[in-house]
N, C-alpha and C positions, 0 to 999 in steps of 0.2 A: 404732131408735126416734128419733123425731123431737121434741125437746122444745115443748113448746107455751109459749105468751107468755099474759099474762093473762088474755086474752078468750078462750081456747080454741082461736086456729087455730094450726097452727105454723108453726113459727119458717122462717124461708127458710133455705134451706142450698145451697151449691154447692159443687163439685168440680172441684176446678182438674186439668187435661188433664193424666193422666201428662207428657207432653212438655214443658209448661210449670211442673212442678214440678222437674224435671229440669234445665230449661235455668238456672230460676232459684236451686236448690240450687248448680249450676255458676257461678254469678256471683256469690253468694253467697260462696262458695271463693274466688276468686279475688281478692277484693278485701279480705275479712275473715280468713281462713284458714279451713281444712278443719274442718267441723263446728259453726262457732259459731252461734248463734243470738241474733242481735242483737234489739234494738228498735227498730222500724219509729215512726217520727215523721211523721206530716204536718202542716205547719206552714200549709199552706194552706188553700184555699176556693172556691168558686165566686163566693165575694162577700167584699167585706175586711171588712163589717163582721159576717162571722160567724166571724172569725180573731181568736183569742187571741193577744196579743204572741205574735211569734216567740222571744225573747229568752228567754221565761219558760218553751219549749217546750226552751231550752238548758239553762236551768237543771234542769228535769226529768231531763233523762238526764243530766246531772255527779252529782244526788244520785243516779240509779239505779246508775250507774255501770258500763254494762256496753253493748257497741259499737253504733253508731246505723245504721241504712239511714234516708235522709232522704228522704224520700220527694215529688218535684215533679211536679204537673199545670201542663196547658198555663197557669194564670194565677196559677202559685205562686214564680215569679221573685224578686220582691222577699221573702217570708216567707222561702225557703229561705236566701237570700243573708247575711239579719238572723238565722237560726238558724244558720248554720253559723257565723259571723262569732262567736256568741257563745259556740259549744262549749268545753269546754277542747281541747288542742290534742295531751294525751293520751287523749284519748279515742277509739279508732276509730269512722270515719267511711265509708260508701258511700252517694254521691250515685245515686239513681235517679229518673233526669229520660226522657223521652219514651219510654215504652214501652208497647207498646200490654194492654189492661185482661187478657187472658190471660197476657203474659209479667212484669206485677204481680202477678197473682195467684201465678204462681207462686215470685215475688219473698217475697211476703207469708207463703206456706206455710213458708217456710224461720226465720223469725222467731219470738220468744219471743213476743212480745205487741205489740199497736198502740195509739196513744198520736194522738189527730190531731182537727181540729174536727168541726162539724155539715159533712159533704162527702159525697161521692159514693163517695170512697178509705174513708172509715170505713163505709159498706153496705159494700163490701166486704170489709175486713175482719173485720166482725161475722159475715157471711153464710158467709163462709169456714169459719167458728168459732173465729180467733183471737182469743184475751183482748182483745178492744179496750175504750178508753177511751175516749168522743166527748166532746169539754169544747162544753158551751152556755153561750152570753152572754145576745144579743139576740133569739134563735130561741128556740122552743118544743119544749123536750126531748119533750111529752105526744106533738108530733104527729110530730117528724122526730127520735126516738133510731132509732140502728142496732138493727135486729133479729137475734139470733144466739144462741147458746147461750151463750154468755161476754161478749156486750157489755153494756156499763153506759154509763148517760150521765151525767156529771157537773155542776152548775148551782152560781149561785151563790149562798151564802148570806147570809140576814141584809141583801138589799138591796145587795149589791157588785153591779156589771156584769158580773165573772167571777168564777168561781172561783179561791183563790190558789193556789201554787204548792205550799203544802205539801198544800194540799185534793189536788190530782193527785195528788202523790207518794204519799200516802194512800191514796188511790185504785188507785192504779196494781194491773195485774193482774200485775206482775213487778218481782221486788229482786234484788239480785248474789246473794243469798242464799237463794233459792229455786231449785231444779231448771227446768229447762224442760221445759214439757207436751212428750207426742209429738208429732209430726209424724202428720197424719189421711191415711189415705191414702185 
């Protein structure tokens, strides 16, 4: 079954290629150890002014507290740099920078939930069906939230530019405290 979204069509969904879940469960491994299932961060954009401080994307996974895949597209250079920069320094950390959009997805299947702005990386993870989180500032959540059976889009309230930091954490579809969903195959 296909869950439907409020106007009655449903929702997009894909399926990330046995191989590419594979490959990126094994990278997954290798950088985090065997079996963990982090949370995937994109701190980037297609455009800067639809990125939420990087900083505040740090602070997000220090309260979550449980290991980060940082996730970079070709024009996410600077936000990654400004979020890693602000992680705490115990936190585990895997940098995923230039990969092409299948061997991310399979990156992203391996993960507890996604946590990232109005971008391209969040349809993706929404589509996938991982717990995402898409935080909106200056864009229109009505027209560009990620589609998915677990995505939510976040906004600001009360007249702020973004939403704060505790609004996310709030929000967030994953605590150190909670189980991690299965893995869809």
């Amino acid at each position: 079954d296909v869950p439907d979204d409020p106007d009655g069509l449903p929702l997009p969904t894909l399926e990330c290629p046995p191989d590419s879940r594979s490959s990126g469960r094994d990278w997954l491994d290798r950088r985090l150890g065997p079996g963990i299932r982090p949370l995937a961060i994109h701190p980037g954009s297609g455009g800067t002014r639809k990125c939420w401080p990087a900083h505040q994307f740090a602070k997000v996974a220090a309260a979550i507290g449980i290991p980060v895949v940082l996730v970079e597209g070709p024009a996410d250079a600077d936000a990654c740099r400004r979020c890693a920069a602000a992680l705490p320094a115990s936190l585990p950390v895997a940098h995923a920078g230039g990969f092409t959009v299948s061997a991310l997805a399979g990156v992203l299947t391996g993960c507890r939930a996604y946590i990232g702005n109005d971008s391209g990386v969040s349809h993706l993870a929404a589509a996938l069906g991982l717990p995402t989180l898409a935080i909106f500032g200056p864009t229109d959540p009505v027209v560009w939230t990620p589609l998915g059976p677990q995505a939510t889009a976040l906004s600001p309230r009360g007249g702020a530019a973004w939403p704060t930091v505790g609004d996310v954490v709030t929000a967030a579809h994953c605590r150190r405290d909670e189980p991690a969903p299965e893995a869809r195959s």
